[in-house]
C-alpha positions as CSV (number, residue, x, y, z in Angstrom):
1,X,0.0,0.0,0.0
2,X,3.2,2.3,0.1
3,X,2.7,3.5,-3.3
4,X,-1.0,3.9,-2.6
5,X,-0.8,6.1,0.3
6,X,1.8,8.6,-1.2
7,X,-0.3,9.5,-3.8
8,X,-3.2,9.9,-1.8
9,X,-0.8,12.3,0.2
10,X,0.4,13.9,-3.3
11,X,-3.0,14.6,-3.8
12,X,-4.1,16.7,-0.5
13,X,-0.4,18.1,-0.3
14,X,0.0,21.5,1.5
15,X,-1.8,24.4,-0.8
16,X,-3.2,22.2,-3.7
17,X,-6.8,20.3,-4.4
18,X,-8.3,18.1,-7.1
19,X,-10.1,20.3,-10.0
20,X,-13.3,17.5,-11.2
21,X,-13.7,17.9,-14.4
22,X,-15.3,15.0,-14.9
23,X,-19.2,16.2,-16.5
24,X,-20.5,13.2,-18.1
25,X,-20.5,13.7,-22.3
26,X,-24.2,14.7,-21.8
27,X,-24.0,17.3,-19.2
28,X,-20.2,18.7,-20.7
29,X,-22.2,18.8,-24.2
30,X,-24.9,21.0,-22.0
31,X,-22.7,23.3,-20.6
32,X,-21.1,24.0,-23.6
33,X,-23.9,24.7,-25.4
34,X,-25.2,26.8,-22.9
35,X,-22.2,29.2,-23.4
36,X,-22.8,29.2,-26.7
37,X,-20.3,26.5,-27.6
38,X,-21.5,23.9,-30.5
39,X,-21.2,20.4,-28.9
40,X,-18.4,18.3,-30.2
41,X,-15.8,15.5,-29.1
42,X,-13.7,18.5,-30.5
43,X,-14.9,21.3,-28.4
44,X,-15.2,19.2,-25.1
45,X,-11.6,18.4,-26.0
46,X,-10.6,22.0,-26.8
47,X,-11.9,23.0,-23.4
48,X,-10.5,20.5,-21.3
49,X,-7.6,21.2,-23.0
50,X,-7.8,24.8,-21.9
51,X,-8.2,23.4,-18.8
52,X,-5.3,21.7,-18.2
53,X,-3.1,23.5,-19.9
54,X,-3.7,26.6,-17.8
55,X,0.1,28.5,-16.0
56,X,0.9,27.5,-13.0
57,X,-1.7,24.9,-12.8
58,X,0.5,22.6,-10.3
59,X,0.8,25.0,-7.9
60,X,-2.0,24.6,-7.2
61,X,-3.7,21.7,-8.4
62,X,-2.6,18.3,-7.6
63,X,-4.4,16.4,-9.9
64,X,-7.6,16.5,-12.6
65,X,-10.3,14.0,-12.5
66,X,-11.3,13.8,-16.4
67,X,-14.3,11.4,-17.4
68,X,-13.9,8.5,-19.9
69,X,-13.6,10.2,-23.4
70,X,-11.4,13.3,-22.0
71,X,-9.3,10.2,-20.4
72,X,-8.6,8.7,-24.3
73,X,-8.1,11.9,-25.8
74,X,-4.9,13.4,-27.1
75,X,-4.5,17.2,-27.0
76,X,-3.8,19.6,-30.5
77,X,-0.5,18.0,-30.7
78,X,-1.4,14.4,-30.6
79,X,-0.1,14.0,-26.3
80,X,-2.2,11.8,-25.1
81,X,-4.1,13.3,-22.2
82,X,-2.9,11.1,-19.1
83,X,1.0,11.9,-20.7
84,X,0.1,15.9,-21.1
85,X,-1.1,15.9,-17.2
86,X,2.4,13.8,-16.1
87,X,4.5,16.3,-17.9
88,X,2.9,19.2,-16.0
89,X,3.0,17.9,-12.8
90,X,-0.5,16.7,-12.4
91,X,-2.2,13.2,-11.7
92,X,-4.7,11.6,-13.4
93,X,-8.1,10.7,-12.1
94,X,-11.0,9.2,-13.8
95,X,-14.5,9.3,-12.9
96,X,-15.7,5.2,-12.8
97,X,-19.2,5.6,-11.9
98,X,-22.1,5.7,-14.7
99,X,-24.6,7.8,-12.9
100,X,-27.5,6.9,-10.9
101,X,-30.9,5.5,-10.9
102,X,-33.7,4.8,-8.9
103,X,-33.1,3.0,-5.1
104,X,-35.7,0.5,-4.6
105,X,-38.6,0.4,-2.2
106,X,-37.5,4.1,-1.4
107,X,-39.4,7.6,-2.0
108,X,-37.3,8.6,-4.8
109,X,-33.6,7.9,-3.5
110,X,-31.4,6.9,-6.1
111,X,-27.9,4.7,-5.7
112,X,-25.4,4.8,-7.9
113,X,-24.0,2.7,-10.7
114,X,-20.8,1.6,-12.4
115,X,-19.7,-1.6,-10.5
116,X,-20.5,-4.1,-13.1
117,X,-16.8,-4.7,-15.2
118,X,-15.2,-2.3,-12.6
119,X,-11.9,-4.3,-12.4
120,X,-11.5,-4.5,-15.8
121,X,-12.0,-1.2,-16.5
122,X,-10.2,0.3,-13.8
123,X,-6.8,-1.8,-14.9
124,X,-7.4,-0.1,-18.0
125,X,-7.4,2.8,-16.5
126,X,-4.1,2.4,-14.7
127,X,-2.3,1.2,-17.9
128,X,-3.9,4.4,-19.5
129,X,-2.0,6.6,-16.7
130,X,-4.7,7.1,-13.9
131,X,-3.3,7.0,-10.4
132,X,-6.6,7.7,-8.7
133,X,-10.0,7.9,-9.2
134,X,-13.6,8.8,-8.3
135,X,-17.1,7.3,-7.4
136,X,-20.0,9.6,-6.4
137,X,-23.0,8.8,-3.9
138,X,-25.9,11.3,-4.3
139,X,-28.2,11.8,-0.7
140,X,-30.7,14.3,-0.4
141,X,-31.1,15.0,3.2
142,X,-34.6,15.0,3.5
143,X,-36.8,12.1,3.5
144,X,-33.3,9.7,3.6
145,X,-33.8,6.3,4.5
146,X,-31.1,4.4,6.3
147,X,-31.9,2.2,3.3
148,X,-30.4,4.5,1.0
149,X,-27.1,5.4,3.5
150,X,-26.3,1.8,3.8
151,X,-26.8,0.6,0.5
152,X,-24.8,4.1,-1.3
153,X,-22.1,3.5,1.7
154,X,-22.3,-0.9,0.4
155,X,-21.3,0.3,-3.0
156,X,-19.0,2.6,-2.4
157,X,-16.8,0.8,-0.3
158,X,-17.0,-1.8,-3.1
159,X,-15.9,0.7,-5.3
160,X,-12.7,1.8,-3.3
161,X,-11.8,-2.0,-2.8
162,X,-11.6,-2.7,-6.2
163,X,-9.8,0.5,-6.9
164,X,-7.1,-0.5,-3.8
165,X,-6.5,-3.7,-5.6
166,X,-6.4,-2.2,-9.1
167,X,-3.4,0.3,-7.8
168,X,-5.2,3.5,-7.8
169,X,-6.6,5.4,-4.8
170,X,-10.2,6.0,-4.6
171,X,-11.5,9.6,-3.9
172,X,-14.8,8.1,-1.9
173,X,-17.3,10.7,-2.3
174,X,-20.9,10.4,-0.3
175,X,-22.4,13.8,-1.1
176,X,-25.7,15.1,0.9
177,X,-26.8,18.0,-1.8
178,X,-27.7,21.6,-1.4
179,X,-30.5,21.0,-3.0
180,X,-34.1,21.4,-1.1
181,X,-35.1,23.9,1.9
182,X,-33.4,21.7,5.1
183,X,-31.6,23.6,7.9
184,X,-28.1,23.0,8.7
185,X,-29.3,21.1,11.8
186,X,-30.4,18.4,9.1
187,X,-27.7,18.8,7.0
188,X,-25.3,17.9,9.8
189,X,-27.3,14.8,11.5
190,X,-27.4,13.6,7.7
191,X,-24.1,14.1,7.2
192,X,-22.8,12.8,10.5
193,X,-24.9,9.4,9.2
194,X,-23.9,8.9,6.0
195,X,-19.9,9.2,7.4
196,X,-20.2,6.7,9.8
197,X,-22.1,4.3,7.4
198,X,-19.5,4.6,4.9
199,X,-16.2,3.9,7.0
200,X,-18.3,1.3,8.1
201,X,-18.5,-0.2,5.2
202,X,-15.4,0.7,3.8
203,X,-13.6,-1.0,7.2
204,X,-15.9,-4.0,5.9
205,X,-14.2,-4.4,2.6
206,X,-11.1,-4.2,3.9
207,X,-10.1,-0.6,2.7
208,X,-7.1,0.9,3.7
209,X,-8.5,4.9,5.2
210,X,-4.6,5.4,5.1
211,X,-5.0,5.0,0.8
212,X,-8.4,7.3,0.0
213,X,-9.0,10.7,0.3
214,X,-12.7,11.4,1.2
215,X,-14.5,14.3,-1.0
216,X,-17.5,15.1,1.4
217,X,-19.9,18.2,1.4
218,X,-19.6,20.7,3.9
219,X,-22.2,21.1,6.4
220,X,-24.6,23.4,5.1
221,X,-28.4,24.6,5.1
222,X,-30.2,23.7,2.1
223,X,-30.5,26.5,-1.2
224,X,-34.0,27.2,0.1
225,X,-32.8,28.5,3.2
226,X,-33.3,32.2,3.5
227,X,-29.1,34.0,3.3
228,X,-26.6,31.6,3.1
229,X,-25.1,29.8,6.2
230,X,-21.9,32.0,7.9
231,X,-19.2,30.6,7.2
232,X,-18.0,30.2,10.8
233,X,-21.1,28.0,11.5
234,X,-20.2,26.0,8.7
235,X,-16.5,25.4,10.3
236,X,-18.0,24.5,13.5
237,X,-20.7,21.8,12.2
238,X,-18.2,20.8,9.7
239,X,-15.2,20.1,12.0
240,X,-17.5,18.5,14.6
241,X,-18.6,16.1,12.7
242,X,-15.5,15.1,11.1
243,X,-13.6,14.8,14.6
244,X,-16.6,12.7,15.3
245,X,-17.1,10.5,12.2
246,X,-13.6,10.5,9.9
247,X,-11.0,8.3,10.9
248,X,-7.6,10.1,11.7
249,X,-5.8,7.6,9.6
250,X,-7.1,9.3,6.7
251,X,-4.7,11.7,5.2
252,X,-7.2,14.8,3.3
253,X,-10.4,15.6,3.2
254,X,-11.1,17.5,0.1
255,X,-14.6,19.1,-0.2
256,X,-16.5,19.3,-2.8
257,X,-18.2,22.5,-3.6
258,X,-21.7,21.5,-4.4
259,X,-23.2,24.5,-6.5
260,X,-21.5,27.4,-4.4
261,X,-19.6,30.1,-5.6
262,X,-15.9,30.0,-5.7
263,X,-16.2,33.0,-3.5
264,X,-18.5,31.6,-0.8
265,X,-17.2,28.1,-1.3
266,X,-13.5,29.7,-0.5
267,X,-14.8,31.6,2.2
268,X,-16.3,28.2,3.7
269,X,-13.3,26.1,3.4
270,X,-10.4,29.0,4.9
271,X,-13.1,29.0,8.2
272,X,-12.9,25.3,8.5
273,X,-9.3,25.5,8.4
274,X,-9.2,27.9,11.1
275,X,-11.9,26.7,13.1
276,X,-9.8,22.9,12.6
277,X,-6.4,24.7,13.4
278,X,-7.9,26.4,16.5
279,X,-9.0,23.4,17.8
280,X,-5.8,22.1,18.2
281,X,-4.9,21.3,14.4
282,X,-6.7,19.0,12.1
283,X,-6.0,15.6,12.1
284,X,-6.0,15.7,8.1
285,X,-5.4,17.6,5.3
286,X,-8.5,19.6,4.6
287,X,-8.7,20.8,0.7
288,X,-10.8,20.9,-1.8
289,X,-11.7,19.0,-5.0
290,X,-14.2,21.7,-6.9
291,X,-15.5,21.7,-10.1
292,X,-18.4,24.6,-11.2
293,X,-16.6,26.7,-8.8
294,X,-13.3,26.2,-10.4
295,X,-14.3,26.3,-14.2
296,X,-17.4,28.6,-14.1
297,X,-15.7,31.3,-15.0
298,X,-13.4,30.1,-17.9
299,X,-15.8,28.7,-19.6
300,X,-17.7,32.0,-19.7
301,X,-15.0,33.7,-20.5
302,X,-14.2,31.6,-23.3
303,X,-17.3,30.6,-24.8
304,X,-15.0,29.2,-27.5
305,X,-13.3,31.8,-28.6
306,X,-9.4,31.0,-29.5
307,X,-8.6,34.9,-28.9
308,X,-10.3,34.5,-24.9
309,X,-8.2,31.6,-24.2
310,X,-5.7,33.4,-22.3
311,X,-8.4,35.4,-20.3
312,X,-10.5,32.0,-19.2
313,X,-7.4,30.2,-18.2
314,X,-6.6,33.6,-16.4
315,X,-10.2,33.1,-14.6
316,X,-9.8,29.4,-13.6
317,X,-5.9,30.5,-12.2
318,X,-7.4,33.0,-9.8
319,X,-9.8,30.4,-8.8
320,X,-7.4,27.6,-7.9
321,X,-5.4,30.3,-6.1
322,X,-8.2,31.1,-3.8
323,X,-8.9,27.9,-3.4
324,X,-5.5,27.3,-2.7
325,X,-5.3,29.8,-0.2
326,X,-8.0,28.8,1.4
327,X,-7.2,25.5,2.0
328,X,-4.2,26.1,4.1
329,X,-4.5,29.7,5.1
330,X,-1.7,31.1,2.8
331,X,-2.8,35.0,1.8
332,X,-3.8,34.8,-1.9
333,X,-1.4,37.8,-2.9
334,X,1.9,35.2,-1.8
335,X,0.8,32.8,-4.9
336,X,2.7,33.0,-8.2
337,X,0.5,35.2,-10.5
């Protein structure tokens, strides 16, 4: 597991977090056009591409999580993808689930799929350059069943099993959404649940927490809520249930964003570093692994326009850098520009 565990430490190293971009050909295709981008394997390419290629990336980036075609494509050049994201100092992640569907004997929950062929595919993977990889459970807080904790928590300690043994470390992601009109209260009982159900499980399949990095949500009131939470209540529910839930074994915890602004999601993750550091330190890593409020920008910016290229990849940089800073209390204006 040596190998295993220093790249999930590569990963949440000091001042860097995962960018996910990851969107599914369908939802990519979506944005795109949305921006007033015609929907191609050429244009999701192009802005991937853009992406990755952005200065200074690695400093503060660790590593990109692409989906399936980005993960076959070659850039402009003819580099293949996984080889373009080596030579800039970057790992490789791949997103292995296929989406979800409907849970069973449940009031609308839904449980993720992707498991059937997993080793094979995940081997390929590895040959292909991956060194980690990602698996998404989707929980709304309200109306949950323990049904639908234990069975997302079941499959996605399968998941990280089979990843362990393929030689690639799993970013283990159980996400309670935004979405709906909960309080925080909710949000962190939920929360609290779903953690405990998932090393659980993951303890079950013989996981080693020493080889993952865990992508939770924050601990937030739902979008319905009137103002959004501040962000020193969110640092306080956070932390608490982490301390109570996460093993300290684990080496990062890098949050997802779910829908927030960069700015508020930034704001958020610097007051659960401080909240964590006041408490006597934090017995991980804590990072981030955003997407929307990473890329937002850029791909506004560019709307696919060669000549804006330099300005969206200017976006996403000032992105990561907050984020950056955020994550481990450096002041934004010490970055490289």
């Amino acid at each position: 597991m040596t190998a295993l565990t220093d790249t999930a430490n590569a990963l949440v190293s000091t001042g860097h977090g995962i960018l996910a971009a990851d969107e599914s050909v369908a939802t990519m295709s979506k944005r795109l056009e949305a921006a007033g981008i015609t929907a191609s394997e050429v244009a999701r390419r192009d802005y991937r591409a853009l992406l990755l290629t952005t200065p200074h990336l690695a400093d503060w980036i660790s590593g990109v999580i692409f989906c399936d075609e980005t993960l076959r494509q070659s850039l402009a050049d003819g580099t293949p993808v996984p080889e373009a994201a080596r030579a800039l100092g970057l790992q490789a992640g791949i997103k292995v689930d296929t989406g979800v569907a409907r849970l069973p004997f449940t009031d609308g929950e839904v449980i993720t799929h992707g498991l059937d062929g997993l080793d094979a595919r995940l081997a390929e993977y590895r040959a292909m350059g991956a060194t980690f990889a990602k698996w998404r459970g989707v929980l709304a807080p309200s109306g949950l069943s323990q049904r639908g904790v234990r069975t997302n928590a079941h499959v996605l300690a399968r998941y990280a099993a089979l990843c362990q043994e393929a030689g690639i470390v799993p970013i283990v992601e159980p996400e309670v959404l935004m979405d709906g009109d909960h309080g925080i209260a909710l949000c962190e009982a939920v929360t609290g649940n779903v953690l405990a159900a998932v090393f659980e499980e993951l303890d079950r399949m013989g996981v080693d927490p020493r080889a993952i990095v865990l992508k939770p949500n924050m601990v937030i009131a739902g979008t319905g809520q009137a103002g959004p939470t501040p962000p020193a209540e969110v640092a306080a529910r956070t932390v608490k249930v982490l301390r109570a839930k996460v093993p300290a074994a684990v080496p990062g915890i890098a949050f997802l964003s779910g829908g927030q602004s960069n700015e508020r999601a930034c704001a958020n993750l610097a007051a659960i570093n401080a909240q964590a550091a006041g408490d006597g330190g934090a017995e991980w890593r804590l990072t981030f692994s955003f997407g929307r409020a990473l890329v937002d920008d850029a791909l506004r910016t560019w709307h696919g326009d060669p000549a804006q290229e330099a300005a969206a990849q200017a976006a996403l940089a000032a992105n990561c850098a907050r984020a950056a800073a955020a994550s481990d209390a450096r002041p934004l204006e010490t970055l490289p520009a």
